[in-house]
N, C-alpha and C positions, 0 to 999 in steps of 0.2 A: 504494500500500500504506500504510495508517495503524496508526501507532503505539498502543498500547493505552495508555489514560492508567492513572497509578500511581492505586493508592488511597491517599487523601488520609488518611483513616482511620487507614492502618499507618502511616502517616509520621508522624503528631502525636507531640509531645515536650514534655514539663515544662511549663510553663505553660499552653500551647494542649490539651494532653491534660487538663490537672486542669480545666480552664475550662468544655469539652464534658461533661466527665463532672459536674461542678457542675450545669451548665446542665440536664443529661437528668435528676439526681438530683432539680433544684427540680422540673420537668415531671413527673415520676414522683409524688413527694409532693402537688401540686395533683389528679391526675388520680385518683389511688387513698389519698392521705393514708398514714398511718404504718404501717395494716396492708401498704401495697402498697409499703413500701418497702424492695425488697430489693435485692441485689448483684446479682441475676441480670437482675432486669429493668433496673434502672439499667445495665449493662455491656450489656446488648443494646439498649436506649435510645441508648446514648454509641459505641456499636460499637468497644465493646473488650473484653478478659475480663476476669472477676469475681476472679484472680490479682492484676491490674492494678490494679483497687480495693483488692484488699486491702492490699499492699505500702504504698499511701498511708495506706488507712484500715482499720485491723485489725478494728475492732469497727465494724457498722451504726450506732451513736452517734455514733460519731468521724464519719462522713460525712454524720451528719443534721445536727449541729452545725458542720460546714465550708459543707454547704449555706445554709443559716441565716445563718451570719454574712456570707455572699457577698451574699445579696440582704438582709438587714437593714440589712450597714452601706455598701449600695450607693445607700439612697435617707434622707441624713441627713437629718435634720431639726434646722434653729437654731435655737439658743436665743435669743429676742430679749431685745434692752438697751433696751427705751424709756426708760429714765431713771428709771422706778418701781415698785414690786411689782407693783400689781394687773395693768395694763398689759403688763406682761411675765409675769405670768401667765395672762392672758386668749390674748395673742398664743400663748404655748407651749402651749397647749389646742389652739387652733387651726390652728398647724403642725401637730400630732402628727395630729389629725385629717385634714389634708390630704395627708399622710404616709405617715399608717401605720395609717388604719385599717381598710386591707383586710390586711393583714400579720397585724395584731394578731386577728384575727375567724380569719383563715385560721389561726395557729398555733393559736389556742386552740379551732378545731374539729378542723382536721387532723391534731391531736398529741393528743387527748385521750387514746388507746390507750398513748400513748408516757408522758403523764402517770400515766396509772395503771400502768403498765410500771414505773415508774421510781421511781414515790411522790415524784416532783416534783411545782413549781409554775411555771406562767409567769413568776411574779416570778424563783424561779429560775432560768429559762433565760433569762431577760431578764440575769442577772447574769454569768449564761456570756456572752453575747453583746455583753458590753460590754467596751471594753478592761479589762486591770488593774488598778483603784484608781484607774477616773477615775467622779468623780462623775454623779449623775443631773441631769438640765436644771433639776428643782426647787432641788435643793442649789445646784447655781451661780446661782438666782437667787434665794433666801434670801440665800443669801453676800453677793451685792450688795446685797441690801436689809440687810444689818447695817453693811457697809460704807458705806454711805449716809447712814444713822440712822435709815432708817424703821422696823428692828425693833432690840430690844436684843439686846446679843451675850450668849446665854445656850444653856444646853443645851436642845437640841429633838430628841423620839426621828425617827427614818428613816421611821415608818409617817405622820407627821402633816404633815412634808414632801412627803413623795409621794404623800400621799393623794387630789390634783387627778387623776394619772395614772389610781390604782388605781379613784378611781371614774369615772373613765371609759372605763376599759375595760371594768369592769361593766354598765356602760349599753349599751355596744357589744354586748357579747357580749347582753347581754337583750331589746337590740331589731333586732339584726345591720342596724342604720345608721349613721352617722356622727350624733355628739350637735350638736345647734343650738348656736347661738353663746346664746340664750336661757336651758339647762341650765347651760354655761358661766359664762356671769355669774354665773348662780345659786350652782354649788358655790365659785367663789373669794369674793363675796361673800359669802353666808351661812352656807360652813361655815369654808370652808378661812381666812380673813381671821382669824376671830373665834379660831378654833382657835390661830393662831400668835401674834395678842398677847397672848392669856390665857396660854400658856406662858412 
């Protein structure tokens, strides 16, 4: 006579529950994107109910946003220190590239519903998604180039710092590939270089 096995399902608890239900919510957002991302399917996804969801995450944002930062800040990407601007700015194009640019392509087709839902920006949810008042990979490597002496310590606005990212996710998003190391060189020497010692 064999025992009937438990379901594994109704036994999950606190962490291993929020984990499955993350896990089904990312699978649900890849397969149907923002319109298909509801409580209902996500709970039947993760084989639990939409109760369940809720008590964690009240509102469908709150769980897009816990989605999100589980698999964003699950594949970091370094800031490298070679010793000098450019360098380390070529390299941080390049990480983010090998990175995150299926992430970056996926959110900003997958969510576009959500962006205009919302009357957000990716930059925006990019700032949700980061810890508290920790800076962006450009800033800490300005920083160290003033710290250096290669730039002067002077005021520089946030759009002209991060401007290597911004226009590379533009490229991403306009040719849905990852940018050459060639475009690369390109935007840190010819725009982004010139932009930061003239400021």
């Amino acid at each position: 006579m064999s025992l009937k096995q438990p379901d594994l399902k109704q036994r999950r608890r606190g962490a291993d529950l929020e984990d499955a239900i993350l896990d089904a919510a990312w699978e649900i957002l890849l397969e149907h994107g923002y319109p298909g991302f509801t409580f209902e399917a996500i709970a039947a996804r993760a084989g639990t109910s939409r109760p369940v969801l809720y008590r964690r995450w009240p509102q469908r944002n709150d769980l897009l946003l816990a989605t999100l930062r589980k698999f964003w800040t699950a594949q970091p990407v370094v800031v490298p220190d070679t010793g000098n601007l450019r360098d380390d700015a070529i390299a941080m194009m390049q990480n983010t590239v090998a990175g995150r640019s299926h992430m970056i392509t996926l959110v900003s087709v997958q969510l576009a519903d959500y962006f205009r839902d919302t009357g957000t920006s990716f930059s925006e949810l990019r700032d949700l998604l980061r810890k508290p008042y920790r800076t962006t990979a450009f800033e800490q490597i300005v920083a160290r180039a003033v710290g250096r002496g290669e730039l002067p310590d002077v005021p520089r606005i946030s759009r002209v710092v991060n401007l290597p990212f911004d226009l590379l996710r533009h490229d991403m998003l306009m040719t849905m590939r990852p940018m050459s190391r060639e475009s690369i060189v390109e935007i840190i020497d010819q725009v982004w270089l010139p932009l930061l010692r003239a400021s």
